[in-house]
ZASE-799122 format. One record per atom (N, C-alpha, C, O): residue number from 1; residue in one letter; atom name; x, y, z. Coordinates in Angstrom, 1 decimal, always signed. Layout:
% residues N
R  num  residu  atome       u       v       w
R  NUM       a     CA       X       Y       Z
...
***
This chain:
% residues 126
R  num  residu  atome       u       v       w
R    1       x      N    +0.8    -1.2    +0.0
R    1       x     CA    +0.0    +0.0    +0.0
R    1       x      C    +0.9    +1.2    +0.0
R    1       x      O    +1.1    +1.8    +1.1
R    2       x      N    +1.6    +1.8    -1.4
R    2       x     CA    +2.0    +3.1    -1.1
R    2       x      C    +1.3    +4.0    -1.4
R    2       x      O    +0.3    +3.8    -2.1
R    3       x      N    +1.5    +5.1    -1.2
R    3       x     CA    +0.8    +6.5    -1.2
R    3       x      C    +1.4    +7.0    -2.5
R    3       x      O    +2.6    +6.8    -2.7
R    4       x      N    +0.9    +7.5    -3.4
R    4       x     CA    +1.2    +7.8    -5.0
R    4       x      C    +1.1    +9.1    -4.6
R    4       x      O    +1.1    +9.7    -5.7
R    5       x      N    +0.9   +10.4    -3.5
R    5       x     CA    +1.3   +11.2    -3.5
R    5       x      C    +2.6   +11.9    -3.1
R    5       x      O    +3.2   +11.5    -2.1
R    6       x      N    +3.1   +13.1    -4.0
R    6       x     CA    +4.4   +13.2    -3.0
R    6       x      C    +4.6   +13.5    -1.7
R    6       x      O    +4.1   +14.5    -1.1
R    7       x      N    +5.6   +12.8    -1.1
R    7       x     CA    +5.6   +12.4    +0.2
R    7       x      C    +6.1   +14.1    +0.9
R    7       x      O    +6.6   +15.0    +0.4
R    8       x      N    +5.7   +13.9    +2.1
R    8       x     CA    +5.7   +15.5    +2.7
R    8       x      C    +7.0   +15.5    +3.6
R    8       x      O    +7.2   +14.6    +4.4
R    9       x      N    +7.8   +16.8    +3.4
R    9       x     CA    +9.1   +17.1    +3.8
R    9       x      C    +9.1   +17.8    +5.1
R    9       x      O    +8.1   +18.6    +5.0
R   10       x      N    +9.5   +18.0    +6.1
R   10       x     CA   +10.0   +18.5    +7.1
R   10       x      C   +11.2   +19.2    +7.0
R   10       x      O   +12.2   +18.6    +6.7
R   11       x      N   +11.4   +20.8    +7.4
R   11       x     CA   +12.4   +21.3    +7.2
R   11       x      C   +13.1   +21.0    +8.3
R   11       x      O   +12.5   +20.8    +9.4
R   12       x      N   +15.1   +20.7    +8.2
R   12       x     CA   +15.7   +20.6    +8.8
R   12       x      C   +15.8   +21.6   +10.3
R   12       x      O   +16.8   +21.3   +10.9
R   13       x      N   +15.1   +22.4   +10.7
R   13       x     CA   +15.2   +23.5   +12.0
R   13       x      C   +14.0   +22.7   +12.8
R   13       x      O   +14.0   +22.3   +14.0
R   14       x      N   +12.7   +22.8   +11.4
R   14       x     CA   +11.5   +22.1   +12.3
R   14       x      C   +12.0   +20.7   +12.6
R   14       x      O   +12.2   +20.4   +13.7
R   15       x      N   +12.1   +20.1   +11.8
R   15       x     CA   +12.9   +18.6   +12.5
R   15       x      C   +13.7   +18.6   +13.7
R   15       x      O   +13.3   +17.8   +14.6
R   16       x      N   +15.0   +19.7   +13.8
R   16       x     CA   +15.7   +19.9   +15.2
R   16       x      C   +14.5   +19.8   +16.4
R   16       x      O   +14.4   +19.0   +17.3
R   17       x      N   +13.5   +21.1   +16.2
R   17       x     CA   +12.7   +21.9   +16.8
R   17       x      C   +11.9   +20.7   +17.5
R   17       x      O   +11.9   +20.6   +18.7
R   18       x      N   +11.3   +19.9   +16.6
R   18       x     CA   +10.6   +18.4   +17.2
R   18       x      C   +11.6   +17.4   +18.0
R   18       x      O   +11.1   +16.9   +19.0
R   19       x      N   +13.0   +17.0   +17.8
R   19       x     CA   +13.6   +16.0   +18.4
R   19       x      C   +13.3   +16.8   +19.9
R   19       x      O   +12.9   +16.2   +21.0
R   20       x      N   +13.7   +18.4   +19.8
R   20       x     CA   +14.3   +19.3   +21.3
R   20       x      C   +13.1   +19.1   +22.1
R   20       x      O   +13.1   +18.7   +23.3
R   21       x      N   +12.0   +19.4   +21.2
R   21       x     CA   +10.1   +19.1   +22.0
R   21       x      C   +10.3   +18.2   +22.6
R   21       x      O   +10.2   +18.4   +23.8
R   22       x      N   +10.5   +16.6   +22.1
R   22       x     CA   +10.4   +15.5   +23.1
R   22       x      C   +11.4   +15.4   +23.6
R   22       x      O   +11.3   +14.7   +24.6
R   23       x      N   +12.5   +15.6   +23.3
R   23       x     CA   +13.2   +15.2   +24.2
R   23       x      C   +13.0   +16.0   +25.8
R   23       x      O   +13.0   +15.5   +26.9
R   24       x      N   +12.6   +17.3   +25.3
R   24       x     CA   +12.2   +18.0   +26.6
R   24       x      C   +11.5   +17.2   +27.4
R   24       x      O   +11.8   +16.8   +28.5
R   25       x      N   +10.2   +16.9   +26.6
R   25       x     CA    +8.8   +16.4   +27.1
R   25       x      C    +9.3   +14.6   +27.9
R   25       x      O    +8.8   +14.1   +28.9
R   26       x      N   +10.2   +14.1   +27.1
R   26       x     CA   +10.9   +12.8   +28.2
R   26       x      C   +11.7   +13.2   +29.4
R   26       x      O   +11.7   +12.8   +30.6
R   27       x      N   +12.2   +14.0   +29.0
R   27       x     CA   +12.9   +14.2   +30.4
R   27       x      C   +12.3   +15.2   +31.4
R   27       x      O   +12.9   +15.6   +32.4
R   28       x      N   +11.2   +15.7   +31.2
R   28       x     CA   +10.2   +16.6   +32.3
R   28       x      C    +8.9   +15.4   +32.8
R   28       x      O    +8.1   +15.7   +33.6
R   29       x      N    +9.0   +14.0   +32.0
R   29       x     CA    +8.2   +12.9   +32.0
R   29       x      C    +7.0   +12.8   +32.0
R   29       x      O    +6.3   +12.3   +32.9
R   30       x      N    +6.4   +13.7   +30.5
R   30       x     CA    +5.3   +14.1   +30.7
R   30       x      C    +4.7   +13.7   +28.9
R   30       x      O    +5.4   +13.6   +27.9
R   31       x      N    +3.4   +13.6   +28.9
R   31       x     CA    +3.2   +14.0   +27.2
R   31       x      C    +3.0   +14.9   +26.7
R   31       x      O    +2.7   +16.0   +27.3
R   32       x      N    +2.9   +14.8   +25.0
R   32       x     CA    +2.3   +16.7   +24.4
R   32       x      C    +1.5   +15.8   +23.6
R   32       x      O    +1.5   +14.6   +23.5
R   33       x      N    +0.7   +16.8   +23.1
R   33       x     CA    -0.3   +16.7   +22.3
R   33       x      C    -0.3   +17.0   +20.8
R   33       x      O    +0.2   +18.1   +20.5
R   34       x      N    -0.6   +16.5   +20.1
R   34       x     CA    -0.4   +16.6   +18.4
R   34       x      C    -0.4   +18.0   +18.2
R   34       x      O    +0.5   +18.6   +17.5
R   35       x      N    -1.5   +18.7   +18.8
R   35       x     CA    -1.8   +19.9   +18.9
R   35       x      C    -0.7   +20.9   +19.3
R   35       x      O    -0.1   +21.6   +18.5
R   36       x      N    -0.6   +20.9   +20.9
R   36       x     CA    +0.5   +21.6   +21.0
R   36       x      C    +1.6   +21.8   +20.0
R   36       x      O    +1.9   +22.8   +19.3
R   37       x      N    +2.3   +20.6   +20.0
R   37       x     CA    +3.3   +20.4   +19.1
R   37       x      C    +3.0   +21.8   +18.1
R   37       x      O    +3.3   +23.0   +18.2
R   38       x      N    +2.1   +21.0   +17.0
R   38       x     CA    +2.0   +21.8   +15.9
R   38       x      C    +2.3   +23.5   +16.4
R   38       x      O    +3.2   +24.2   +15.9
R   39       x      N    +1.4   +23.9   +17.3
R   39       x     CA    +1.4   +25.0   +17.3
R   39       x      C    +2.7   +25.7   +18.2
R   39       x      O    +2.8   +26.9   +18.2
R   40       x      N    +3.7   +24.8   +18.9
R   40       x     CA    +4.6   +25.2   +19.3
R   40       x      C    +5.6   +25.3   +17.9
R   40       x      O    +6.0   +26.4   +17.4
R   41       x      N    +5.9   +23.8   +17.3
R   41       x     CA    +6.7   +24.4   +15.8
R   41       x      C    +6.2   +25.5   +15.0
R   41       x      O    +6.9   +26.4   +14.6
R   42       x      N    +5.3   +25.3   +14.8
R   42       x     CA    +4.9   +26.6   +13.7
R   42       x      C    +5.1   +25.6   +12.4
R   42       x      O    +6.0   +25.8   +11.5
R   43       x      N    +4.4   +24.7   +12.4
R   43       x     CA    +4.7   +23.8   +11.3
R   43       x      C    +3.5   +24.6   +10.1
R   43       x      O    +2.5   +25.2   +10.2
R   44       x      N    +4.4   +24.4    +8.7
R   44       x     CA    +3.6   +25.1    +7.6
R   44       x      C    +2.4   +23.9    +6.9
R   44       x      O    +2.5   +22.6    +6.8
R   45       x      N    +1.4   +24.7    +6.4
R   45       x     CA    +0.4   +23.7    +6.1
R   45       x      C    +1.2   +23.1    +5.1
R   45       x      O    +2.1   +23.4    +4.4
R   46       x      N    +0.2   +21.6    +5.2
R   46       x     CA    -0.4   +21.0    +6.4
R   46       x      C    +0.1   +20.6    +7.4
R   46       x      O    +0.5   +19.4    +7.4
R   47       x      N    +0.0   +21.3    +8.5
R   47       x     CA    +1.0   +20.9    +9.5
R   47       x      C    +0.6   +19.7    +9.9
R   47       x      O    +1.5   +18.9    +9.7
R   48       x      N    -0.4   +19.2   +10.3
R   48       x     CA    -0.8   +18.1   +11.2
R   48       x      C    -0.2   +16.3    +9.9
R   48       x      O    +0.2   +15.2   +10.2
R   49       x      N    -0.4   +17.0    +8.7
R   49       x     CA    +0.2   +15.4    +8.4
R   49       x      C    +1.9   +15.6    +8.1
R   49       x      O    +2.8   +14.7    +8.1
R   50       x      N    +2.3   +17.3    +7.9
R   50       x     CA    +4.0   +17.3    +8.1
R   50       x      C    +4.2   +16.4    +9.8
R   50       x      O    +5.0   +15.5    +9.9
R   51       x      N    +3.4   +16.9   +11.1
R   51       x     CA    +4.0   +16.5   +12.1
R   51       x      C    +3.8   +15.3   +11.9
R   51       x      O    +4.8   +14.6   +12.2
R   52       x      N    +2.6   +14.2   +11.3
R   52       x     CA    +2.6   +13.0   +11.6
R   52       x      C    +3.7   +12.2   +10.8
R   52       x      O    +4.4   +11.2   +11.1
R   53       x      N    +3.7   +12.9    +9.8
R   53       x     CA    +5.1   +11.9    +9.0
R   53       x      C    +6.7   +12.2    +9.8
R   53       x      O    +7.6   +11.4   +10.1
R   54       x      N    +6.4   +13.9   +10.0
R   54       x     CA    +8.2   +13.9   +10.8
R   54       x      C    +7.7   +12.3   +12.2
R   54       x      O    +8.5   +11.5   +12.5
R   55       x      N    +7.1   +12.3   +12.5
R   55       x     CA    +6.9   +11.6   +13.8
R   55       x      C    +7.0    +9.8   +13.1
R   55       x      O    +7.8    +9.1   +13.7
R   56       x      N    +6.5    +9.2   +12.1
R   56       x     CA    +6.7    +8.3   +11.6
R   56       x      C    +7.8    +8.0   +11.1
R   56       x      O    +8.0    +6.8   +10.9
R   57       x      N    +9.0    +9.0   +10.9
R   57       x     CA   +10.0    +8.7   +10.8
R   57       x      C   +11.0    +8.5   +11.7
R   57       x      O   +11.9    +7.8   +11.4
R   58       x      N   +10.9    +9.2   +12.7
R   58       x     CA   +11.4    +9.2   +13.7
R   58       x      C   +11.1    +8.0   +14.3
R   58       x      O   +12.1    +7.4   +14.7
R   59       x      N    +9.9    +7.5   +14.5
R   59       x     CA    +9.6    +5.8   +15.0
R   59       x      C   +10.8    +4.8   +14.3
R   59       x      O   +11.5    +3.9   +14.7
R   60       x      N   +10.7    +5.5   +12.9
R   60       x     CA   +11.3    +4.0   +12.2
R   60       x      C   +12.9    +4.5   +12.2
R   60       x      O   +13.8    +4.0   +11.5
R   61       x      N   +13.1    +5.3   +12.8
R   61       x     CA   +15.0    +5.7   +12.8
R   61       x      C   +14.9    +4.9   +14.1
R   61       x      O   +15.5    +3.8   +14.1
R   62       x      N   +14.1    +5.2   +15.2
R   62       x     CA   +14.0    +4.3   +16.6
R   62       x      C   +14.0    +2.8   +16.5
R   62       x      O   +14.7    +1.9   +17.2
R   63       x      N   +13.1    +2.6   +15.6
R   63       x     CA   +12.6    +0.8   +15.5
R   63       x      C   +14.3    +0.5   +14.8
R   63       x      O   +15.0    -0.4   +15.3
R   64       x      N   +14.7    +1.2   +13.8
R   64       x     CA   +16.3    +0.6   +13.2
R   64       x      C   +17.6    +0.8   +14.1
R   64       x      O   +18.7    +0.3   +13.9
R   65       x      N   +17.0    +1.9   +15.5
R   65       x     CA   +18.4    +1.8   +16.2
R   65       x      C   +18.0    +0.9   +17.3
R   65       x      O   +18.9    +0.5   +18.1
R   66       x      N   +17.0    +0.7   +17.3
R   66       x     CA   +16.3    -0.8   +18.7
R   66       x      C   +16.2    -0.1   +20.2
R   66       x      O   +16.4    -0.7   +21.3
R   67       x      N   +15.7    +1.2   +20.0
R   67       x     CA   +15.2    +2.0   +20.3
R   67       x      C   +14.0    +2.4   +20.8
R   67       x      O   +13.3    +2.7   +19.8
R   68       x      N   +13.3    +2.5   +22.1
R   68       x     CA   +11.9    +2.8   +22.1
R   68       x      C   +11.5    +4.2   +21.5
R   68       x      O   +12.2    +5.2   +21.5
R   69       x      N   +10.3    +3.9   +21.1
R   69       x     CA    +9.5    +4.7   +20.1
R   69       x      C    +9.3    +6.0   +20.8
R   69       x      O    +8.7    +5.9   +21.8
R   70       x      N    +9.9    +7.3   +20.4
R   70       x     CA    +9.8    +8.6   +21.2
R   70       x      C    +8.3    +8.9   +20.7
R   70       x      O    +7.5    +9.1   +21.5
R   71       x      N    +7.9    +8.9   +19.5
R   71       x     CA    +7.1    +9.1   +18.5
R   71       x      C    +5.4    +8.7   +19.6
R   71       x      O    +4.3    +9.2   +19.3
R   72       x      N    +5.7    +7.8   +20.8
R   72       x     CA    +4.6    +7.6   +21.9
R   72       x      C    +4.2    +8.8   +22.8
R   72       x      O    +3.1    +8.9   +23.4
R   73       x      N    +5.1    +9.4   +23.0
R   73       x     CA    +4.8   +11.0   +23.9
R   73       x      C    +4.1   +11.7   +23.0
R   73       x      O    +4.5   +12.8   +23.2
R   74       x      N    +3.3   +11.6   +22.3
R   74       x     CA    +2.9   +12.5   +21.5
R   74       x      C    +1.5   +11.6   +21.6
R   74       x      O    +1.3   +10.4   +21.4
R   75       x      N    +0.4   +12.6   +22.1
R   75       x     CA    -1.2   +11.9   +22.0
R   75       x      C    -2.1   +13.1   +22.0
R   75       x      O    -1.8   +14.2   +22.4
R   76       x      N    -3.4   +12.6   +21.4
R   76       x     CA    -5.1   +13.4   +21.2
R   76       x      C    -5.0   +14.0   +22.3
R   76       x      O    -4.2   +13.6   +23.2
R   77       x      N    -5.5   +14.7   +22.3
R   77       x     CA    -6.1   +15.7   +23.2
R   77       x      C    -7.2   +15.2   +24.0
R   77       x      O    -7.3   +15.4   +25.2
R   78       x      N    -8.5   +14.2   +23.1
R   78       x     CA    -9.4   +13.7   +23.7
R   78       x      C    -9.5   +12.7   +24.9
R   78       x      O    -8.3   +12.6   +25.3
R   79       x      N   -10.0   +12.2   +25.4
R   79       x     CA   -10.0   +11.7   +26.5
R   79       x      C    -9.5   +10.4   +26.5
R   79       x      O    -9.4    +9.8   +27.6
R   80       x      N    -9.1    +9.8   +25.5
R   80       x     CA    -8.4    +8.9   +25.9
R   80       x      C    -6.9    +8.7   +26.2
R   80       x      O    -6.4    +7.7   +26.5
R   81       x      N    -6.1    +9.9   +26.0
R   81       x     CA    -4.8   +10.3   +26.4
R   81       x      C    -3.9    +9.4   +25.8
R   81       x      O    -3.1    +8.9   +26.5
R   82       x      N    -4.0    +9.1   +24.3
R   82       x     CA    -3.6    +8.0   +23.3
R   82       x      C    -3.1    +8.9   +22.2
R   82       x      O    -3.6   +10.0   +21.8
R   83       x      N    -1.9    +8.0   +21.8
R   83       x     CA    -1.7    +8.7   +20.0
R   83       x      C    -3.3    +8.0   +19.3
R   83       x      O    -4.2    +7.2   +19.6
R   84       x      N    -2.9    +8.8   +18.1
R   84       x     CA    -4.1    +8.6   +16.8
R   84       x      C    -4.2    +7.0   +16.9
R   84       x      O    -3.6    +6.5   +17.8
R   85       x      N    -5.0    +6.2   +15.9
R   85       x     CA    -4.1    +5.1   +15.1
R   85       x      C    -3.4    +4.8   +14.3
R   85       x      O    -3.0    +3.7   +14.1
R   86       x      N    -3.2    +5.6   +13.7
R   86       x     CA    -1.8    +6.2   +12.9
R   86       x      C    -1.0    +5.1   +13.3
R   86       x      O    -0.6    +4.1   +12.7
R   87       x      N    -0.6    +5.7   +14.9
R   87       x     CA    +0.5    +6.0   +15.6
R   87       x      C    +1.0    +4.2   +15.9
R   87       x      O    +2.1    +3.6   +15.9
R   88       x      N    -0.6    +3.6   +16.0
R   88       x     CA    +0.0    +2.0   +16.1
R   88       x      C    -0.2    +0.9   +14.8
R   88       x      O    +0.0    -0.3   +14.5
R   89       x      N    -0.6    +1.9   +14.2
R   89       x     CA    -0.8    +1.2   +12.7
R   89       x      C    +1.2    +1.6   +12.6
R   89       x      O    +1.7    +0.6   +12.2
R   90       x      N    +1.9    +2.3   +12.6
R   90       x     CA    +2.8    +2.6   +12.2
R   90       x      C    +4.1    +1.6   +13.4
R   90       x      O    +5.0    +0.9   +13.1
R   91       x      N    +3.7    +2.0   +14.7
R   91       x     CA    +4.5    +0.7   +15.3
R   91       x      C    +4.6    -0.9   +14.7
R   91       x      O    +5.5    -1.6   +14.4
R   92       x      N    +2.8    -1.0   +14.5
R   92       x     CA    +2.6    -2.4   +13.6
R   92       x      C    +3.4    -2.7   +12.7
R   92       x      O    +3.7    -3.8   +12.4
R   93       x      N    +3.9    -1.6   +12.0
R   93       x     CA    +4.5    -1.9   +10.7
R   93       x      C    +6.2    -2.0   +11.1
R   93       x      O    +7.1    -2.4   +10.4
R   94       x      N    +6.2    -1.4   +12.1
R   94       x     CA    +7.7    -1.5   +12.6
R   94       x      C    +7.8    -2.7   +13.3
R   94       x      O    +8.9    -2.9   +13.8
R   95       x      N    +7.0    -3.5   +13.5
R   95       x     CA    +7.4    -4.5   +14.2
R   95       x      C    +7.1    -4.3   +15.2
R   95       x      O    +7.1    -5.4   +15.7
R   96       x      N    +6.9    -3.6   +16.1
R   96       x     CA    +6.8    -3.2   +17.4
R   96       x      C    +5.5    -3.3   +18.3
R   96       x      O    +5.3    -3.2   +19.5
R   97       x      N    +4.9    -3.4   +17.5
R   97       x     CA    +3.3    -4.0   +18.2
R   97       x      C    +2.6    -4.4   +17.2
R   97       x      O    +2.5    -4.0   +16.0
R   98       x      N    +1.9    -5.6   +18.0
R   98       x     CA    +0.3    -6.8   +17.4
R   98       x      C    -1.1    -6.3   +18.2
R   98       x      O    -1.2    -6.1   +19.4
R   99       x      N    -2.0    -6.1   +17.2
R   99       x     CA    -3.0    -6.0   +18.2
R   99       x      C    -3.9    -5.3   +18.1
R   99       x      O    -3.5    -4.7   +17.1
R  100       x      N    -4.7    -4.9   +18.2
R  100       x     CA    -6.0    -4.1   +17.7
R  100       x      C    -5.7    -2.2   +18.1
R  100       x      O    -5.4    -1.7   +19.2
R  101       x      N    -5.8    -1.5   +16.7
R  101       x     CA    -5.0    -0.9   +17.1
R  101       x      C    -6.0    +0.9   +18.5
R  101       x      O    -5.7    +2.0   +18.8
R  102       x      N    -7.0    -0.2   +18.9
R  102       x     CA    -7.6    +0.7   +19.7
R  102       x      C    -8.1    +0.1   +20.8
R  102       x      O    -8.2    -1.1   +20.7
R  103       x      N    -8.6    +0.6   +22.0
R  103       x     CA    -9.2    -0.5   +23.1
R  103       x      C    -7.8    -0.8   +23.6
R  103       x      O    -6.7    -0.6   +23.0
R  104       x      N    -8.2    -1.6   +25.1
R  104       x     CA    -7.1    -2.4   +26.0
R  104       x      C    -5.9    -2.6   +25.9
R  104       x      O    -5.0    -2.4   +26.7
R  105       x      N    -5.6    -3.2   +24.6
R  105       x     CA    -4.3    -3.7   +24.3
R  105       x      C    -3.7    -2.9   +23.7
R  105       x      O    -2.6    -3.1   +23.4
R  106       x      N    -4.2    -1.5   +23.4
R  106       x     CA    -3.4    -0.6   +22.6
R  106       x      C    -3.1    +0.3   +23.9
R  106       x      O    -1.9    +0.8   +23.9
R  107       x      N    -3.9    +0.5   +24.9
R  107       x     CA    -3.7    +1.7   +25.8
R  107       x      C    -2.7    +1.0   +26.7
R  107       x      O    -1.9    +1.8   +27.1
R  108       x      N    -2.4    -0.4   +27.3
R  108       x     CA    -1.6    -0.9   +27.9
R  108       x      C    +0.0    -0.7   +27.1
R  108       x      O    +1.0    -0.1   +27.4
R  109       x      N    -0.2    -1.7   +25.7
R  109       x     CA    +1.0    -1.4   +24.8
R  109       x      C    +1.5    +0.4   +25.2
R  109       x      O    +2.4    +0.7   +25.8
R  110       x      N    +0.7    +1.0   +24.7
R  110       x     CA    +1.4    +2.6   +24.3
R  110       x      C    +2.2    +3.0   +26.1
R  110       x      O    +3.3    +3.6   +26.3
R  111       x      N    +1.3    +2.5   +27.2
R  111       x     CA    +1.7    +2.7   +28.3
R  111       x      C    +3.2    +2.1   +28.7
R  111       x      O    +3.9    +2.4   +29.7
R  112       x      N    +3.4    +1.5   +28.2
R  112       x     CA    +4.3    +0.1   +28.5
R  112       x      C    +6.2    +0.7   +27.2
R  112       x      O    +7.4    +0.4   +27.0
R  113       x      N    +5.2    +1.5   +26.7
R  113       x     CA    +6.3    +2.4   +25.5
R  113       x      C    +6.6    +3.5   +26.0
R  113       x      O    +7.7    +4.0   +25.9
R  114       x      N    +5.4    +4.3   +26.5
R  114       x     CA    +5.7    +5.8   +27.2
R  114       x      C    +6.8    +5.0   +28.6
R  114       x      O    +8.0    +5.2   +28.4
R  115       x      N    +6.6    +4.5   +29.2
R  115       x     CA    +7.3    +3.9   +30.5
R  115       x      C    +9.4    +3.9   +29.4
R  115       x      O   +10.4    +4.5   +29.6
R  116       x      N    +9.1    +3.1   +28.8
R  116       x     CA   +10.4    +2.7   +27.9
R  116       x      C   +11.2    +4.2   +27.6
R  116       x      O   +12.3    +4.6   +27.9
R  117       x      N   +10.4    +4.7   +27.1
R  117       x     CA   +10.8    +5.9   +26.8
R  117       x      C   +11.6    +6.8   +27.6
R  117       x      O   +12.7    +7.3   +27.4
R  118       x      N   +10.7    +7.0   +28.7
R  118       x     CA   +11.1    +7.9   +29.6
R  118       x      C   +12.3    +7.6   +30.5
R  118       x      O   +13.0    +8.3   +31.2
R  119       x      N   +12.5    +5.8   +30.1
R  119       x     CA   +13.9    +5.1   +30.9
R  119       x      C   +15.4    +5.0   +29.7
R  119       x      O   +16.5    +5.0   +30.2
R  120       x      N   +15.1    +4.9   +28.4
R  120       x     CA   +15.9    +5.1   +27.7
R  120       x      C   +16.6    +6.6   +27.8
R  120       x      O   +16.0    +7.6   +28.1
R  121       x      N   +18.4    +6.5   +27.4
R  121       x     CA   +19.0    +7.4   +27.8
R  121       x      C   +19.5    +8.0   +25.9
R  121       x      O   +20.6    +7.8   +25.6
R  122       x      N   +18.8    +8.5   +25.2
R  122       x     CA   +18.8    +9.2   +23.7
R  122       x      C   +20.0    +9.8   +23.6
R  122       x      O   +20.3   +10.6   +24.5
R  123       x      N   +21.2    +9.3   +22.2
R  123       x     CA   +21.9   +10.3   +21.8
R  123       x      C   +21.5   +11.3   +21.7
R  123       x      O   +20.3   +11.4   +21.4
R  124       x      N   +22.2   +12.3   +21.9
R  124       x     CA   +21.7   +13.5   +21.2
R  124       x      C   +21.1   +14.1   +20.3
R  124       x      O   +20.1   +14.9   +20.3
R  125       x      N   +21.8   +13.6   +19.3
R  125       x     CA   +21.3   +13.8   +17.5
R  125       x      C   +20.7   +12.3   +17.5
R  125       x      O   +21.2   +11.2   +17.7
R  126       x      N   +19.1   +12.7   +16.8
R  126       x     CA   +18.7   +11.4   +16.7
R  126       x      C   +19.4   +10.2   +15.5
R  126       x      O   +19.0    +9.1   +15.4
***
């Protein structure tokens, strides 16, 4: 299943700008929200699928360095305090989780990755 449109770029500053966000957000051991994010980068339309792809890639630089997924501090706003499904459709694809990607086994999984997260110690430069 690829996407026949062209694929959306992330400028190198906003890229910096996103690793510095979470890394903040891991080491204050807290989450952000898709939202914030966006509106803290100043991401250019469309921001919200620039942030989800900068964030998709950043999973799969994580999933190739064997790495927990930073790309999990980042969740809705809505009440269930979860990434999109995006977020585990794209772990799925990294290998990194089985499972329905909403309900019980996803809110434990994503829990069980925010935990990983916040105990891994990140080079600098991703």
């Amino acid at each position: 299943m690829s996407d026949s449109s062209s694929p959306i770029r992330i400028s190198r500053s906003h890229w910096q700008a996103l690793v510095h966000e979470l890394s903040e957000a891991r080491r204050q051991r807290h989450l952000v929200t898709y939202r914030a994010l966006v509106e803290r980068l100043q991401l250019p339309t469309p921001a919200m699928q620039t942030l989800t792809a900068a964030l998709e890639h950043l999973a799969a630089l994580d999933a190739r360095a064997d790495r927990p997924l930073r790309s999990a501090l980042v969740i809705s706003q809505g009440a269930s305090r979860l990434p999109r499904t995006g977020f585990f459709e794209c772990a799925r694809r990294l290998g990194r989780f089985t499972g329905p990607v909403d309900g019980p086994v996803a809110a434990s999984w994503h829990a069980g990755e925010v935990a990983r997260v916040f105990e891994f110690d990140y080079p600098e430069v991703p």
